[in-house]
ChimeraX commands (.cxc) that place a marker at each C-alpha (Angstrom):
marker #1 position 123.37,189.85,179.17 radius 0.5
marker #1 position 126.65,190.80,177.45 radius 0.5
marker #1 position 127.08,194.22,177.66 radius 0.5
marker #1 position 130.00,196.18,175.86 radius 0.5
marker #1 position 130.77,199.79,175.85 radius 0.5
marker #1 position 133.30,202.02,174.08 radius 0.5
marker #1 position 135.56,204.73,174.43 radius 0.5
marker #1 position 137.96,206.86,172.84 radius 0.5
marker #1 position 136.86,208.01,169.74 radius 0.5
marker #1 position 137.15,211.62,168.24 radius 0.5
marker #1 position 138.95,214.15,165.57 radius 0.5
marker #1 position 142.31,214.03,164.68 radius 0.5
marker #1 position 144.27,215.26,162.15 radius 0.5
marker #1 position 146.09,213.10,159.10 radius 0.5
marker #1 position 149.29,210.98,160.90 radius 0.5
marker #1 position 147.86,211.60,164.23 radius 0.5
marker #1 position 146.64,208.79,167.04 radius 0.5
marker #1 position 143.69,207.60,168.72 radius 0.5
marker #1 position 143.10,204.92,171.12 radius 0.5
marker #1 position 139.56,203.39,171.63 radius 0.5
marker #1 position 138.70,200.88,174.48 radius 0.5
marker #1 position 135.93,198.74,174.78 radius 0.5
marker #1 position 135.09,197.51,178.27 radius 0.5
marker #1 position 132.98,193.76,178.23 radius 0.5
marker #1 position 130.43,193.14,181.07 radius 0.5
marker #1 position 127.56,190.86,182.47 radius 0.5
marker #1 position 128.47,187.75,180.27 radius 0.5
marker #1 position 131.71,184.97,179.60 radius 0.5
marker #1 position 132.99,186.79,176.45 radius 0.5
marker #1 position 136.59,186.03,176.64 radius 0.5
marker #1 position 136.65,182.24,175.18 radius 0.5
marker #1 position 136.20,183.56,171.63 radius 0.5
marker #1 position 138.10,186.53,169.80 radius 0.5
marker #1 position 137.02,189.78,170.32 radius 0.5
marker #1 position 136.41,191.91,167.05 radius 0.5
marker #1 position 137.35,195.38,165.83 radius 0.5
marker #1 position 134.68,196.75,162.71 radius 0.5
marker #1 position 134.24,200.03,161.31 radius 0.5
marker #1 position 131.22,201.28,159.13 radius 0.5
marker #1 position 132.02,204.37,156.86 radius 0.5
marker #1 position 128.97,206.61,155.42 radius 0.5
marker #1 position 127.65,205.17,152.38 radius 0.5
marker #1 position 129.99,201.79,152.68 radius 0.5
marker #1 position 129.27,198.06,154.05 radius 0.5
marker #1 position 130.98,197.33,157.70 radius 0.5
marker #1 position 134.37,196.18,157.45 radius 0.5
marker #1 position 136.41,194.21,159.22 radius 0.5
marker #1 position 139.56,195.58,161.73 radius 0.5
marker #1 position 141.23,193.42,163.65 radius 0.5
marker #1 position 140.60,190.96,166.42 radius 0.5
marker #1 position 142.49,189.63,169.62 radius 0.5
marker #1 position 142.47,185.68,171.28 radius 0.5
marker #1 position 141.80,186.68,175.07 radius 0.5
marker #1 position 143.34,183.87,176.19 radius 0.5
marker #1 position 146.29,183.96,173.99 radius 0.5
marker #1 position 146.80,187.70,173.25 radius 0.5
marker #1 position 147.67,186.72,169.64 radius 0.5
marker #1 position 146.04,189.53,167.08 radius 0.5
marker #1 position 145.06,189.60,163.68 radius 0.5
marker #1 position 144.80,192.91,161.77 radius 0.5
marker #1 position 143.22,193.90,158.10 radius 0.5
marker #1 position 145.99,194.44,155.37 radius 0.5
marker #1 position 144.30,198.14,155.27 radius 0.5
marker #1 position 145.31,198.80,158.78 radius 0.5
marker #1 position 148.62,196.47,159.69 radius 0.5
marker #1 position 151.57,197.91,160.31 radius 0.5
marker #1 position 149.27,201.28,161.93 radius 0.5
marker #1 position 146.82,199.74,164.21 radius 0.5
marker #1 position 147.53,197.19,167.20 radius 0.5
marker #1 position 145.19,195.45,169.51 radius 0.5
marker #1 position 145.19,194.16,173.02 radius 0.5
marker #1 position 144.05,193.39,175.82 radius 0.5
marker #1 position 143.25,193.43,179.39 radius 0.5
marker #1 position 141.72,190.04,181.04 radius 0.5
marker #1 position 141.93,191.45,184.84 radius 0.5
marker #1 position 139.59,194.57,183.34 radius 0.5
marker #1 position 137.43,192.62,180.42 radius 0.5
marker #1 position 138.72,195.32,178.32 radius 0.5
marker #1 position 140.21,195.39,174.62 radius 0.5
marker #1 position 141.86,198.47,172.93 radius 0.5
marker #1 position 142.65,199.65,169.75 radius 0.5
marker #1 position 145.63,201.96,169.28 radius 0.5
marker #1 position 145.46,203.35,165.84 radius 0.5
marker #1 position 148.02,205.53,164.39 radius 0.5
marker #1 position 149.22,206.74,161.54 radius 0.5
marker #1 position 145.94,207.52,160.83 radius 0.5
marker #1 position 144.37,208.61,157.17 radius 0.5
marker #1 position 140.99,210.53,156.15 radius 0.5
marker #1 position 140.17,207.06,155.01 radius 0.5
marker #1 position 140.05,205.80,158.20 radius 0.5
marker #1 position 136.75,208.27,159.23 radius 0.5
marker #1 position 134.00,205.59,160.14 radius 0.5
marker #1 position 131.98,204.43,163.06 radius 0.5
marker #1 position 134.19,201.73,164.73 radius 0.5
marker #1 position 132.18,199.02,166.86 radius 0.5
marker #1 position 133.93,196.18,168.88 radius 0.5
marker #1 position 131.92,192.62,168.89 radius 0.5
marker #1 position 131.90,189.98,170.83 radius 0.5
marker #1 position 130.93,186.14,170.80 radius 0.5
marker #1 position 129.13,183.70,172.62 radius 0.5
marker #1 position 129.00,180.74,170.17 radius 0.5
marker #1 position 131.83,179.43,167.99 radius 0.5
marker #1 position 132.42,180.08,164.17 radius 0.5
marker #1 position 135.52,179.48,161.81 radius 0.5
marker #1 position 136.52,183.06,160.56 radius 0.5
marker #1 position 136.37,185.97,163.08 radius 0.5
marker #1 position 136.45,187.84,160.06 radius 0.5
marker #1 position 132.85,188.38,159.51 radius 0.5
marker #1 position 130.34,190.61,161.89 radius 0.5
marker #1 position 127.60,187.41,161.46 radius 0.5
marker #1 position 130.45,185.89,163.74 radius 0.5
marker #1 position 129.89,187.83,166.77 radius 0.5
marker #1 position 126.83,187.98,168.90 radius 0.5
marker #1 position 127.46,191.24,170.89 radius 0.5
marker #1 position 128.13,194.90,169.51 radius 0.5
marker #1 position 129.21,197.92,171.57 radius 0.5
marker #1 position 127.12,201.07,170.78 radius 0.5
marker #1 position 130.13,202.48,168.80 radius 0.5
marker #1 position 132.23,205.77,168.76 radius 0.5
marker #1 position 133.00,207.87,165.90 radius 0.5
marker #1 position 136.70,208.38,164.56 radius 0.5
marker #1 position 137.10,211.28,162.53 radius 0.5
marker #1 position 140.29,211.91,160.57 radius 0.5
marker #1 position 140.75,215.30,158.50 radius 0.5
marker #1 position 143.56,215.93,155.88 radius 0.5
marker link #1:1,2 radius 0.2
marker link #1:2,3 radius 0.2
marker link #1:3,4 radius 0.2
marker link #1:4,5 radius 0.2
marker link #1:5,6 radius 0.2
marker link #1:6,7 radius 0.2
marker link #1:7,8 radius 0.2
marker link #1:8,9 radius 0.2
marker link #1:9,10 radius 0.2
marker link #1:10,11 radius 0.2
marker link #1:11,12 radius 0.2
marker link #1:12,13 radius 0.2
marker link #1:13,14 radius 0.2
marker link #1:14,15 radius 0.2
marker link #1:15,16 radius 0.2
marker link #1:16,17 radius 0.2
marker link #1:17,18 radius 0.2
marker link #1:18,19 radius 0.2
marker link #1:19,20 radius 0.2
marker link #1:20,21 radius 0.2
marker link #1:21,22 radius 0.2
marker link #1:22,23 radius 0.2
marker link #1:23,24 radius 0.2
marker link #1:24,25 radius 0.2
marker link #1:25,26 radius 0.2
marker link #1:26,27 radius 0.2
marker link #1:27,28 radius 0.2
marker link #1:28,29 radius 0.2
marker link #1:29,30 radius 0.2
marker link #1:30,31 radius 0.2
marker link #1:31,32 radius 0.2
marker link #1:32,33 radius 0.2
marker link #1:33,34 radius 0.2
marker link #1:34,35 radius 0.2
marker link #1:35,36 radius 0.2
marker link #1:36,37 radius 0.2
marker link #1:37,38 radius 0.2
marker link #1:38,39 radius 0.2
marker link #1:39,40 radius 0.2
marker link #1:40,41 radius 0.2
marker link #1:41,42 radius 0.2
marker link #1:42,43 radius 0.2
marker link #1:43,44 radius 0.2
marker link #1:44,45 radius 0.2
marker link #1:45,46 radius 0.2
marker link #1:46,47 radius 0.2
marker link #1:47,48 radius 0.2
marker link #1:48,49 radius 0.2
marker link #1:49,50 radius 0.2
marker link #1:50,51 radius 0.2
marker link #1:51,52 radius 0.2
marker link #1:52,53 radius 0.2
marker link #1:53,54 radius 0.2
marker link #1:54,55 radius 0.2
marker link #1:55,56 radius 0.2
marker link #1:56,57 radius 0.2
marker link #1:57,58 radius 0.2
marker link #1:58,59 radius 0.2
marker link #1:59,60 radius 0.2
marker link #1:60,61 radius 0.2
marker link #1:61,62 radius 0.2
marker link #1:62,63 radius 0.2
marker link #1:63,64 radius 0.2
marker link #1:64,65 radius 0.2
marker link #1:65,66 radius 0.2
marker link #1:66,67 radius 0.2
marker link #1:67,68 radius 0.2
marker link #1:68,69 radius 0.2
marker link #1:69,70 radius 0.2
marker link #1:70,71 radius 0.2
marker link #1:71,72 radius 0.2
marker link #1:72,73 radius 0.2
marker link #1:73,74 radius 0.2
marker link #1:74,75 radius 0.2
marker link #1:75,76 radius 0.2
marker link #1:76,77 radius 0.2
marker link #1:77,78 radius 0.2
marker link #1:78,79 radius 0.2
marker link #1:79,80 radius 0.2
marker link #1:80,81 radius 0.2
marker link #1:81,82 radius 0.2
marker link #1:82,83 radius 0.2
marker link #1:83,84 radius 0.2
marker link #1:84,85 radius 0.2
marker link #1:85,86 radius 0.2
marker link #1:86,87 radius 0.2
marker link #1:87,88 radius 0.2
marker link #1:88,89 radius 0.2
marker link #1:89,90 radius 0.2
marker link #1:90,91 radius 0.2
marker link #1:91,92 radius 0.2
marker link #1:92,93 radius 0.2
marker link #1:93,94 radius 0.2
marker link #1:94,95 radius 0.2
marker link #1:95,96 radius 0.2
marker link #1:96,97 radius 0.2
marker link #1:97,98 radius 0.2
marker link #1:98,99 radius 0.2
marker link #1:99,100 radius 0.2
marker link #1:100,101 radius 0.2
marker link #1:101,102 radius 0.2
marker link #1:102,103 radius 0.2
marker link #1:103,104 radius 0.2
marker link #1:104,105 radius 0.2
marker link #1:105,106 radius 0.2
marker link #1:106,107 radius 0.2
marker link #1:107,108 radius 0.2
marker link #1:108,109 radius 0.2
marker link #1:109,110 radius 0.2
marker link #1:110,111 radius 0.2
marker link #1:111,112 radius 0.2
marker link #1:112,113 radius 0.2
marker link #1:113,114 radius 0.2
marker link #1:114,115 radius 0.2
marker link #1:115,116 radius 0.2
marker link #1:116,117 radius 0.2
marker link #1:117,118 radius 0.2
marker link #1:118,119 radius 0.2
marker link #1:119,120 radius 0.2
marker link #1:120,121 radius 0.2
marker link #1:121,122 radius 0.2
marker link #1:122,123 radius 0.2
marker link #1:123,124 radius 0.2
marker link #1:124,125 radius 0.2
view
Protein backbone atom coordinates (compact mmCIF):
# COMPACT_ATOMS: atom_id res chain seq x y z
CA UNK A 1 0.00 0.00 0.00
CA UNK A 2 1.26 3.41 -1.19
CA UNK A 3 1.67 5.46 1.56
CA UNK A 4 2.60 9.30 1.31
CA UNK A 5 3.11 11.78 4.00
CA UNK A 6 3.76 15.53 4.14
CA UNK A 7 5.64 18.13 5.67
CA UNK A 8 6.32 21.64 5.85
CA UNK A 9 3.40 23.55 5.89
CA UNK A 10 2.57 26.66 8.10
CA UNK A 11 2.07 30.72 8.38
CA UNK A 12 3.96 33.07 6.64
CA UNK A 13 3.69 36.40 5.84
CA UNK A 14 3.01 38.03 2.08
CA UNK A 15 6.62 37.53 -0.09
CA UNK A 16 7.79 35.06 2.37
CA UNK A 17 8.81 31.09 1.71
CA UNK A 18 7.78 27.75 2.56
CA UNK A 19 8.99 24.44 1.59
CA UNK A 20 6.73 21.29 1.87
CA UNK A 21 8.04 17.67 1.35
CA UNK A 22 6.22 14.72 0.75
CA UNK A 23 7.97 11.44 1.53
CA UNK A 24 6.43 8.16 -0.78
CA UNK A 25 6.46 4.67 0.87
CA UNK A 26 5.31 0.92 0.67
CA UNK A 27 4.53 1.00 -3.17
CA UNK A 28 6.51 1.64 -6.96
CA UNK A 29 5.32 5.29 -7.29
CA UNK A 30 8.13 6.76 -9.18
CA UNK A 31 7.23 5.53 -12.94
CA UNK A 32 4.50 8.17 -13.20
CA UNK A 33 4.63 12.02 -12.24
CA UNK A 34 4.14 12.94 -8.94
CA UNK A 35 1.47 15.79 -8.36
CA UNK A 36 1.30 19.02 -6.37
CA UNK A 37 -2.80 20.19 -5.57
CA UNK A 38 -4.10 22.65 -3.30
CA UNK A 39 -7.82 22.99 -2.08
CA UNK A 40 -8.80 26.56 -0.80
CA UNK A 41 -12.05 26.99 1.57
CA UNK A 42 -15.05 27.28 -0.41
CA UNK A 43 -13.08 26.49 -3.94
CA UNK A 44 -12.64 23.15 -6.17
CA UNK A 45 -8.91 21.48 -5.85
CA UNK A 46 -6.56 22.87 -8.17
CA UNK A 47 -3.83 21.82 -9.80
CA UNK A 48 0.17 22.85 -8.77
CA UNK A 49 2.72 21.40 -10.37
CA UNK A 50 4.16 17.97 -10.97
CA UNK A 51 7.72 16.34 -11.41
CA UNK A 52 8.88 13.09 -13.94
CA UNK A 53 10.91 11.00 -11.26
CA UNK A 54 12.84 9.58 -13.67
CA UNK A 55 13.54 12.61 -15.64
CA UNK A 56 13.38 15.46 -13.07
CA UNK A 57 11.60 17.58 -15.73
CA UNK A 58 8.64 19.81 -13.90
CA UNK A 59 5.63 21.35 -14.92
CA UNK A 60 4.11 24.25 -12.92
CA UNK A 61 0.46 26.14 -13.09
CA UNK A 62 0.67 29.64 -14.83
CA UNK A 63 -0.70 30.86 -11.20
CA UNK A 64 2.40 29.67 -9.54
CA UNK A 65 5.49 29.65 -12.30
CA UNK A 66 8.07 31.75 -11.95
CA UNK A 67 7.42 31.39 -7.63
CA UNK A 68 7.16 27.77 -7.01
CA UNK A 69 9.73 24.91 -8.10
CA UNK A 70 9.58 21.22 -7.67
CA UNK A 71 11.95 18.37 -7.23
CA UNK A 72 13.00 15.60 -6.25
CA UNK A 73 14.81 13.02 -4.39
CA UNK A 74 14.82 9.24 -5.91
CA UNK A 75 17.52 7.86 -3.20
CA UNK A 76 14.74 9.23 -0.40
CA UNK A 77 11.21 8.68 -2.45
CA UNK A 78 10.71 12.20 -1.60
CA UNK A 79 9.32 15.31 -3.68
CA UNK A 80 9.37 19.00 -2.48
CA UNK A 81 7.80 22.04 -3.17
CA UNK A 82 9.66 25.30 -2.58
CA UNK A 83 7.20 28.07 -2.84
CA UNK A 84 8.09 31.62 -2.62
CA UNK A 85 7.05 34.69 -3.28
CA UNK A 86 4.14 33.73 -1.71
CA UNK A 87 0.50 35.68 -1.80
CA UNK A 88 -2.71 35.49 0.62
CA UNK A 89 -4.04 33.76 -2.43
CA UNK A 90 -1.97 31.05 -2.05
CA UNK A 91 -3.75 29.98 1.66
CA UNK A 92 -5.14 26.38 0.87
CA UNK A 93 -4.65 22.83 1.91
CA UNK A 94 -1.86 21.52 -0.43
CA UNK A 95 -1.88 17.57 -1.00
CA UNK A 96 0.81 15.72 -3.13
CA UNK A 97 -0.63 12.57 -5.31
CA UNK A 98 0.70 9.89 -6.65
CA UNK A 99 0.01 7.19 -9.46
CA UNK A 100 -0.07 3.70 -10.02
CA UNK A 101 -1.78 3.42 -13.45
CA UNK A 102 -1.13 5.58 -16.52
CA UNK A 103 -3.28 8.59 -17.83
CA UNK A 104 -2.57 11.41 -20.50
CA UNK A 105 -2.71 14.76 -18.45
CA UNK A 106 -1.16 14.80 -14.93
CA UNK A 107 -3.16 17.73 -14.70
CA UNK A 108 -6.20 16.35 -13.15
CA UNK A 109 -6.48 14.77 -9.36
CA UNK A 110 -8.76 11.69 -11.16
CA UNK A 111 -5.09 11.04 -12.49
CA UNK A 112 -3.49 9.99 -9.40
CA UNK A 113 -4.33 7.09 -7.23
CA UNK A 114 -2.56 8.08 -3.92
CA UNK A 115 -3.05 11.37 -1.74
CA UNK A 116 -0.90 12.43 1.21
CA UNK A 117 -3.01 13.53 4.25
CA UNK A 118 -2.13 17.21 3.44
CA UNK A 119 -0.65 20.27 5.35
CA UNK A 120 -2.03 23.63 5.58
CA UNK A 121 -0.20 26.80 4.04
CA UNK A 122 -1.31 29.89 5.41
CA UNK A 123 -0.28 33.22 3.89
CA UNK A 124 -1.37 36.66 5.63
CA UNK A 125 -1.06 40.16 3.99
Amino acid sequence: QVRLVESGGGSVQAGGSLRLSCAASGGTVRRYPMGWFRQAPGKEREFVGLVNWSSGSTYCADSVEGRFTISRDVAKSTVNLQMNSLRPEDTAVYYCAAAVTSSTTWTNGKDYDYWGQGTQVTVSS
